[in-house]
C-alpha positions as CSV (number, residue, x, y, z in Angstrom):
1,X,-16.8,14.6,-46.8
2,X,-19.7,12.7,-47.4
3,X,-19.8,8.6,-47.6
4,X,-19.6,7.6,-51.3
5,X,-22.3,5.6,-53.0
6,X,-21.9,1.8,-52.8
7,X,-22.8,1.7,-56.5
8,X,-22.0,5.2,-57.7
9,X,-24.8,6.0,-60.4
10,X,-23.1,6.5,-63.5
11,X,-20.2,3.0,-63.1
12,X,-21.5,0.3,-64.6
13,X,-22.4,-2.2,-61.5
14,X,-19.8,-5.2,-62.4
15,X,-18.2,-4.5,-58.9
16,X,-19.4,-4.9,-55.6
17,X,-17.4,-2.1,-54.3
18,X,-17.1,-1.3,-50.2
19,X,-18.2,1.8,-49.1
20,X,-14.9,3.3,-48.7
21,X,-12.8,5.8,-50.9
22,X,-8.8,6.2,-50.4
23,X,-7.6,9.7,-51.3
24,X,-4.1,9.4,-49.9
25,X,-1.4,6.7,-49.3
26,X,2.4,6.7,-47.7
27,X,4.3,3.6,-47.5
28,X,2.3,0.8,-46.1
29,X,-0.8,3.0,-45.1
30,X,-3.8,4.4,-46.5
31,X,-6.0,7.0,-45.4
32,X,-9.8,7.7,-46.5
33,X,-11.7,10.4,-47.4
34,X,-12.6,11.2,-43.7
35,X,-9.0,11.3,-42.5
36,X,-9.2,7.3,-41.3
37,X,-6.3,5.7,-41.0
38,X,-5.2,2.1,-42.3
39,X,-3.2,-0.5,-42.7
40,X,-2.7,-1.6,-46.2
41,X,-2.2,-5.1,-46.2
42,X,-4.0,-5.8,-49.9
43,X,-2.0,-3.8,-51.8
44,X,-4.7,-3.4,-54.4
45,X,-4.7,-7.1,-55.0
46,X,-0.8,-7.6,-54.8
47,X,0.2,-4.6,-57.1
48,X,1.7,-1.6,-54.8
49,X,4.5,-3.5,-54.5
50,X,6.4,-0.7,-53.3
51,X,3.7,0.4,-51.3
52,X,2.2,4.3,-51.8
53,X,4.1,7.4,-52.4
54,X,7.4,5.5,-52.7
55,X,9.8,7.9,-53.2
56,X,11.6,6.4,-55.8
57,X,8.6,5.0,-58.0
58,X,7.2,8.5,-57.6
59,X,10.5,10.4,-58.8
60,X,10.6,8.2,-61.9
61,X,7.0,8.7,-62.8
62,X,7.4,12.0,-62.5
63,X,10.7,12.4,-64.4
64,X,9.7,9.8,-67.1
65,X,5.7,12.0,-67.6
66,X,8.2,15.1,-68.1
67,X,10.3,13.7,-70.8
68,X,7.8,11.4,-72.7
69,X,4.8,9.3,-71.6
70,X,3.6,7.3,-75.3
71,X,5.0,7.3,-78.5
72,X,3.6,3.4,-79.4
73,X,4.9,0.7,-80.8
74,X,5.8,1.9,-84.1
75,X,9.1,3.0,-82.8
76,X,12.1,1.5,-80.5
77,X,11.5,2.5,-77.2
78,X,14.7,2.6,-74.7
79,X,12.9,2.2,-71.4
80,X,11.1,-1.2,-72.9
81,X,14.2,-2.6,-74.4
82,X,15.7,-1.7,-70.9
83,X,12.8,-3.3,-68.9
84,X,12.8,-6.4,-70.9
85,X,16.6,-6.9,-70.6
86,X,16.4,-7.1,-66.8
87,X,13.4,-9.2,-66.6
88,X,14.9,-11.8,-69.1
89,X,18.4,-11.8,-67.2
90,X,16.6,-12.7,-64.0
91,X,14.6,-15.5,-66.1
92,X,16.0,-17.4,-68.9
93,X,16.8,-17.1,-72.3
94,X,14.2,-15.5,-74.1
95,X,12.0,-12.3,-75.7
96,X,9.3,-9.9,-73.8
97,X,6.0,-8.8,-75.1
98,X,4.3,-5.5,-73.0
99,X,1.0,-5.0,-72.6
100,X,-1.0,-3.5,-70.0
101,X,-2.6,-6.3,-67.8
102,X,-2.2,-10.0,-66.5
103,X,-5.3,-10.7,-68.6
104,X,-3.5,-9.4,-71.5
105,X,-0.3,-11.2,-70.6
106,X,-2.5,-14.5,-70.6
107,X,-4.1,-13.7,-73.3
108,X,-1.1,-13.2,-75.7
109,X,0.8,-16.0,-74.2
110,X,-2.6,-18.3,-75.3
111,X,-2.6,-16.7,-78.7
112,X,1.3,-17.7,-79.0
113,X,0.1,-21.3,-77.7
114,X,-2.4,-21.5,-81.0
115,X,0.0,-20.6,-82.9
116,X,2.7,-23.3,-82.0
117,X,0.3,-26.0,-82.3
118,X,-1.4,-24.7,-85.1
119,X,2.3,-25.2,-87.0
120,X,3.6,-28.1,-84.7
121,X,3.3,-32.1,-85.8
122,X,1.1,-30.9,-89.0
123,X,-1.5,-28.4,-87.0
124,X,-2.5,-31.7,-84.4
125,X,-1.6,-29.5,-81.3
126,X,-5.3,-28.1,-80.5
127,X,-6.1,-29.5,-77.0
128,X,-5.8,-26.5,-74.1
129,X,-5.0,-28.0,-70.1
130,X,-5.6,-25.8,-67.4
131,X,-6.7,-26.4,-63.3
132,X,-9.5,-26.4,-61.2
133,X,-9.4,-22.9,-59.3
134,X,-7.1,-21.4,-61.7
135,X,-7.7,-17.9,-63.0
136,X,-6.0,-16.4,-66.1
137,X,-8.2,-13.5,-66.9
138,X,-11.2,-11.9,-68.3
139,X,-10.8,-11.6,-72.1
140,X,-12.4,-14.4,-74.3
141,X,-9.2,-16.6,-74.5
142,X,-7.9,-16.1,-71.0
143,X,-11.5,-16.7,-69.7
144,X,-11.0,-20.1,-71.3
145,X,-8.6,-21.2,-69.3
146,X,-9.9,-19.8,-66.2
147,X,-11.9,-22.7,-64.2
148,X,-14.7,-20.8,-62.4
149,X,-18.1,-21.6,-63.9
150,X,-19.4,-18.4,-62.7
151,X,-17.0,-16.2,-64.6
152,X,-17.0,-18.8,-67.7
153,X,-21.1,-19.3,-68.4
154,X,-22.1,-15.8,-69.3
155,X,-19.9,-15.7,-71.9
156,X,-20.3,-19.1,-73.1
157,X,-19.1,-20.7,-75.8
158,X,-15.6,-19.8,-75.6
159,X,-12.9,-21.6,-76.8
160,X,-12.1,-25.1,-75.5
161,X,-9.9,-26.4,-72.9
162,X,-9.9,-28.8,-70.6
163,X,-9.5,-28.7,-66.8
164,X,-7.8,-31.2,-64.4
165,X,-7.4,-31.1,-60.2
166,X,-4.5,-28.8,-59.1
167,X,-1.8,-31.3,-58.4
168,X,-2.9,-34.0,-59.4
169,X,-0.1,-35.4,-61.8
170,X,-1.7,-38.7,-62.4
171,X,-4.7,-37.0,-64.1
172,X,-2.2,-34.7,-65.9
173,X,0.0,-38.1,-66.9
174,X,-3.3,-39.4,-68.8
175,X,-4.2,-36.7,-70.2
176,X,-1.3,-36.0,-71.5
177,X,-1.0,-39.6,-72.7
178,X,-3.9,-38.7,-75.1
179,X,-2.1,-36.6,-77.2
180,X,-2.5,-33.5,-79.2
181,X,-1.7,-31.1,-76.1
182,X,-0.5,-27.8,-77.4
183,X,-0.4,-25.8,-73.8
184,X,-0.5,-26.6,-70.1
185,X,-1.1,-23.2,-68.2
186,X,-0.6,-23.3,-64.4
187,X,-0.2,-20.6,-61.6
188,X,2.3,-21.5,-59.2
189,X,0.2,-20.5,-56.6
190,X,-3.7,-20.0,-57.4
191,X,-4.2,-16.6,-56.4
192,X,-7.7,-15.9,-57.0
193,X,-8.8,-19.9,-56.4
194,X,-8.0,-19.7,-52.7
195,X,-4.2,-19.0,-52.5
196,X,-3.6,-22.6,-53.0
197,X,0.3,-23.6,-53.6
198,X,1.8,-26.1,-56.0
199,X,2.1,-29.2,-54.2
200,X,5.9,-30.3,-53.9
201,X,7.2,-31.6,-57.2
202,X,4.0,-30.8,-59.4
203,X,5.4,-28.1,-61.2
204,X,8.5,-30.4,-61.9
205,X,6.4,-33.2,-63.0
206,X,4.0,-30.5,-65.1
207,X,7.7,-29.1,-66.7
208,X,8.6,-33.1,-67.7
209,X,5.5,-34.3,-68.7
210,X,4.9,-31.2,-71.3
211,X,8.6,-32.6,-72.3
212,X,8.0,-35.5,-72.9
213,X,4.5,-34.4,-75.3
214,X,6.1,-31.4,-77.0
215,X,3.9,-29.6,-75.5
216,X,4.4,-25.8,-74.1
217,X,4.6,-24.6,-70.5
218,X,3.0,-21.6,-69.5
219,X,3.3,-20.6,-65.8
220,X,1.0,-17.5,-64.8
221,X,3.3,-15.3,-62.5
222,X,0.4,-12.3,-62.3
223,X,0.3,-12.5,-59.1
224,X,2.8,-14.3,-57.8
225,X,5.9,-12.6,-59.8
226,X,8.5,-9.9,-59.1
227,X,9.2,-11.1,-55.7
228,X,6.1,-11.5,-53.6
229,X,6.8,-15.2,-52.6
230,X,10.5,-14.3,-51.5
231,X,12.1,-15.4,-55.2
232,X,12.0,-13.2,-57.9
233,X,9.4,-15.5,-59.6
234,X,7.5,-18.4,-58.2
235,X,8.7,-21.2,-60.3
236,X,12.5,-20.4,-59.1
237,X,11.8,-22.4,-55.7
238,X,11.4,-25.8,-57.8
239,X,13.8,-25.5,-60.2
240,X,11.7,-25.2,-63.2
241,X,11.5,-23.0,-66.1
242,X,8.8,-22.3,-68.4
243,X,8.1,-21.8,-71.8
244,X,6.1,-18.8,-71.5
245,X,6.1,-16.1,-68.6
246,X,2.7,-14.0,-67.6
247,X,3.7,-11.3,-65.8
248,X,1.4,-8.0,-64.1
249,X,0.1,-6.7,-61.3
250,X,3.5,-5.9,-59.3
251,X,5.3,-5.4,-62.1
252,X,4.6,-1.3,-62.5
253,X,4.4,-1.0,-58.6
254,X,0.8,0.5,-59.6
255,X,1.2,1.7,-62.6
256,X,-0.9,-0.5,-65.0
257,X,1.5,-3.2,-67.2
258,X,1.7,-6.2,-68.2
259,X,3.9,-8.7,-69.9
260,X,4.4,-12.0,-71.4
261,X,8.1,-13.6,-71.7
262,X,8.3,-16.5,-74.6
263,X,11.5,-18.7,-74.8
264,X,14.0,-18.0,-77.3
265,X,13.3,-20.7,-79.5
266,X,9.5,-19.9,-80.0
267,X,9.8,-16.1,-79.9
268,X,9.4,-16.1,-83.8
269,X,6.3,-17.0,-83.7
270,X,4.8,-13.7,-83.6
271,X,5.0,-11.7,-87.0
272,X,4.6,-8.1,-87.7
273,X,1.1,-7.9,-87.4
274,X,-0.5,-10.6,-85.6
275,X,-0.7,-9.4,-82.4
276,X,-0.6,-5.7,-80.9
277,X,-1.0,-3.2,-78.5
278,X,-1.2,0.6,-78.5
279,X,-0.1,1.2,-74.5
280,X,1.6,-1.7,-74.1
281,X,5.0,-0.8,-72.9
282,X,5.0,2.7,-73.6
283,X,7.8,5.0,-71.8
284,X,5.9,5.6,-68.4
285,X,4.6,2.1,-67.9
286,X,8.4,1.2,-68.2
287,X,9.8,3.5,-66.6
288,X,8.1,2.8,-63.2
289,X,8.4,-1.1,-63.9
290,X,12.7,-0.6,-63.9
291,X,12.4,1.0,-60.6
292,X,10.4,-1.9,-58.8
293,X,12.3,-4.7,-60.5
294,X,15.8,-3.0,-60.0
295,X,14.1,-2.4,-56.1
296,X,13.1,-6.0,-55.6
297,X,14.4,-7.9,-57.5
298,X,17.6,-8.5,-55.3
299,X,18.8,-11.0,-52.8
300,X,18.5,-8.6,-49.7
301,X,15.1,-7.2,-50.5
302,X,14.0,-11.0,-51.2
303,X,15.5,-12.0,-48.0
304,X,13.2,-9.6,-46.3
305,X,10.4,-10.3,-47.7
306,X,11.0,-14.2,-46.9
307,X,11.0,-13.1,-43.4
308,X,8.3,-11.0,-43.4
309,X,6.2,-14.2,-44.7
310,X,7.5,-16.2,-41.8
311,X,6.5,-13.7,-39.3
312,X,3.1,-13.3,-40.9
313,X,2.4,-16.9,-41.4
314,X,3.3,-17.3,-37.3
315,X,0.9,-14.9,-36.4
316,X,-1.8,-16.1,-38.5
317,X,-1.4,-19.7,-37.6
318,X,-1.4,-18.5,-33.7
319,X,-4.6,-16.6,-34.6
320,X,-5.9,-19.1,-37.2
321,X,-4.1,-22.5,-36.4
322,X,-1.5,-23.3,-38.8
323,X,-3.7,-25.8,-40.8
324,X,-5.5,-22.7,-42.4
325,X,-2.6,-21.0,-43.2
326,X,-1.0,-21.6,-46.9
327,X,0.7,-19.8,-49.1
328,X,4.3,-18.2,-49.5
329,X,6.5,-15.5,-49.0
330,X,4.0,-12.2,-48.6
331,X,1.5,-13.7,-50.1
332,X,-1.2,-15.8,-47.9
333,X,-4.3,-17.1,-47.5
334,X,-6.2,-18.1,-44.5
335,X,-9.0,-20.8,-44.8
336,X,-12.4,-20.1,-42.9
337,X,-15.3,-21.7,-42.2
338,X,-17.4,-19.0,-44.5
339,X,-17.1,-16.4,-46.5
340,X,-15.1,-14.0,-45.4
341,X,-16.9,-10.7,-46.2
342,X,-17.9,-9.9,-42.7
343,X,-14.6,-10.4,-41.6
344,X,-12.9,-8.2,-44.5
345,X,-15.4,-5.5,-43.3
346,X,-14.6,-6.1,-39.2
347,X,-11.1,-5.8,-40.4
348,X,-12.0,-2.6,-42.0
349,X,-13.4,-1.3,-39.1
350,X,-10.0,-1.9,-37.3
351,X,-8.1,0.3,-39.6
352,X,-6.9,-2.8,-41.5
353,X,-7.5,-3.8,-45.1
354,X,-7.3,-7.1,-46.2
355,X,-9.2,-8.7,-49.2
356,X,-11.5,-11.9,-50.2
357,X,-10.0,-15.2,-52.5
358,X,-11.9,-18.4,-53.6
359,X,-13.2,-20.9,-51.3
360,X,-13.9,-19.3,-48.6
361,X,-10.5,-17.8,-48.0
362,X,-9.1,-14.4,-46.6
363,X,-6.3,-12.8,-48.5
364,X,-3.6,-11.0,-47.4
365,X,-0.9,-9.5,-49.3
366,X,0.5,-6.4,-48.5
367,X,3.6,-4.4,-50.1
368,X,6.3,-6.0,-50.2
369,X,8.2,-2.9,-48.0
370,X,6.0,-4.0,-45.2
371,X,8.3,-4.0,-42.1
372,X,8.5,-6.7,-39.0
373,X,6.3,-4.0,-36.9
374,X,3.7,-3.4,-39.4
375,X,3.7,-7.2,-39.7
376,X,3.0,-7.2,-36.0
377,X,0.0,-4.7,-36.2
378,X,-1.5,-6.3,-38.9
379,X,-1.9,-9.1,-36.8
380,X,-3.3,-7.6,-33.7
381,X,-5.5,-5.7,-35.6
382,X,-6.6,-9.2,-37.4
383,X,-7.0,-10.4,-34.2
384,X,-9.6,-7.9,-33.0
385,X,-11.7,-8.1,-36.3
386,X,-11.6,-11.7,-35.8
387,X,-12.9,-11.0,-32.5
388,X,-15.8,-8.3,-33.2
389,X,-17.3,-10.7,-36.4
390,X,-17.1,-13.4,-34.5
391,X,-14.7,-16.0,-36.5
């Protein structure tokens, strides 16, 4: 078959796409339109958790599309109350709102932010804290709270918020101190920013300070939620909770959903009417989302994927050094000296994708069924790209 277009002629030209296209997946692989062979160790940006073709995910697709796909949120819908139940007994006490996307999750769980501050200590509660490198989403409000100048200034003026360094709980002590904080979001590890993680004891710190302010904590699990770091969410490995949950990405194992998770004692906040979705949590989107957290989300699947990391992290820091190598669980970031585009490609080239992050930094994060083998070839086959592109 012939080579697709780099920019196909009638997409709009908002991604700068590689010249491949996948037709076919199983398990941990990928194959192209030309037959081609590869190693998926991207996983669509950390969303086939399950990998492709998984036959489980694919048998309740295909069971849930035969009974009922949509019927909207005018009515109860099992598989969401279901869904919802599960995530919050893995979590804490609280309430779930669907929706479709991480940017979606963010952007309800800021909307629920206004609205808190807007009623708490006479309406004072107005001042938005997020971190350098962090990325929340795309949408007007979520794209507020996202750091990255060249994401932010097209779209300029969006709603106000303040940015501090990522770990730095001085800076978050004063400007706390200040007053009228109504929100601190904070990804536990950024994903998009570099795959930079939490320093030890920030998110603790972040949990007591907002304490201490009355002020809410939101912790953006997009990407690192529903097991990729080894626990079922990120925050679980310090000990902290927050008030509101963004959840996505591996959540429907592919299919697209996204969710936000509010603590019990703000989950009122939201009336009939103020905020809405049509797909959000509708029967299908659900229905695959039960099957990867029921999958996952338990202590032998999280084992494996903890040792999976391990074995990954010790053949990139052999490869690498381990100074370069950060992250957690099966998600991981390797620093480089430039941008690592050519190497993506040289991987490519190998039979091996892998994809880019802020600053400079390659990104791997394959599914989460990705055995010690696999783990292996990834490696060697990162080792010959590394080799051909000259890093």
């Amino acid at each position: 078959m012939s080579t697709p277009a780099a920019q196909p002629s009638h997409l709009l030209q908002n991604y700068a796409r590689q010249d491949v296209r996948f037709v076919r997946g199983k398990g941990c692989r990928l194959w192209d339109d030309a037959g081609r062979e590869y190693l998926d160790a991207f996983a669509g940006v950390a969303v086939s958790a399950l990998g492709h073709a998984h036959p489980g995910l694919t048998a309740a697709i295909a069971r849930q599309a035969g009974e009922l796909i949509h019927v909207s949120n005018h009515y109860r819908i099992q598989e969401q109350e279901d869904l919802a139940r599960e995530l919050v007994q893995r979590a804490f006490p609280g309430r779930m709102l669907f929706c479709n996307s991480g940017t979606e999750a963010n952007e309800a769980a800021y909307k629920i932010v206004r609205v808190w501050g807007n009623q708490a200590d006479g309406g004072v509660k107005r001042r938005m804290i997020a971190f350098h490198n962090g990325f929340h989403g795309r949408t007007l409000g979520s794209l507020s709270i996202t750091a990255n100048p060249a994401y932010r200034e097209p779209f300029e003026p969006l709603p106000p918020a303040e940015f501090l360094p990522f770990g730095d709980v001085a800076a978050l002590t004063a400007a706390m101190a200040a007053g009228g904080v109504a929100g601190v979001f904070v990804e536990p590890i950024q994903g998009e920013g570099g795959l930079h993680v939490a320093p030890p004891g920030f998110l603790a710190a972040v949990r007591a300070l907002c304490d201490r302010h009355g002020a809410l904590l939101v912790i953006d699990e997009v990407q690192t939620g529903i097991g990729r770091t080894g626990a079922a969410f990120a925050w679980q490995h310090d000990g902290v909770a927050p008030d509101l949950m963004a959840l996505a990405k591996g959540l429907g194992g592919g299919v697209p959903i996204g969710a936000v998770m509010v603590r019990e004692a703000i989950a009122g906040l939201l009336k009939p009417g103020m905020h809405g979705t049509t797909f959000g949590g509708n029967p299908l989107a659900c229905a695959a989302a039960l099957t990867v957290v029921r999958e996952v989300l338990t202590p032998r699947f999280l084992a494996d994927i903890t040792a999976r990391g391990r074995e990954l992290v010790a053949g990139l820091a052999g490869l690498f050094g381990a100074d370069r190598v950060r992250g957690r669980g099966l998600l991981i970031g390797v620093q480089l000296d430039q941008a690592p585009g050519p190497l993506v490609i040289a991987c490519r080239a190998q039979g091996l994708v892998v994809g880019p992050s802020g600053g400079n930094t390659l990104r791997l994060a394959p599914p989460l069924i990705i055995t010690a083998a696999e783990i292996g070839e990834l490696v060697e086959k990162l080792a010959a790209a590394k080799k051909a592109a000259g890093f």
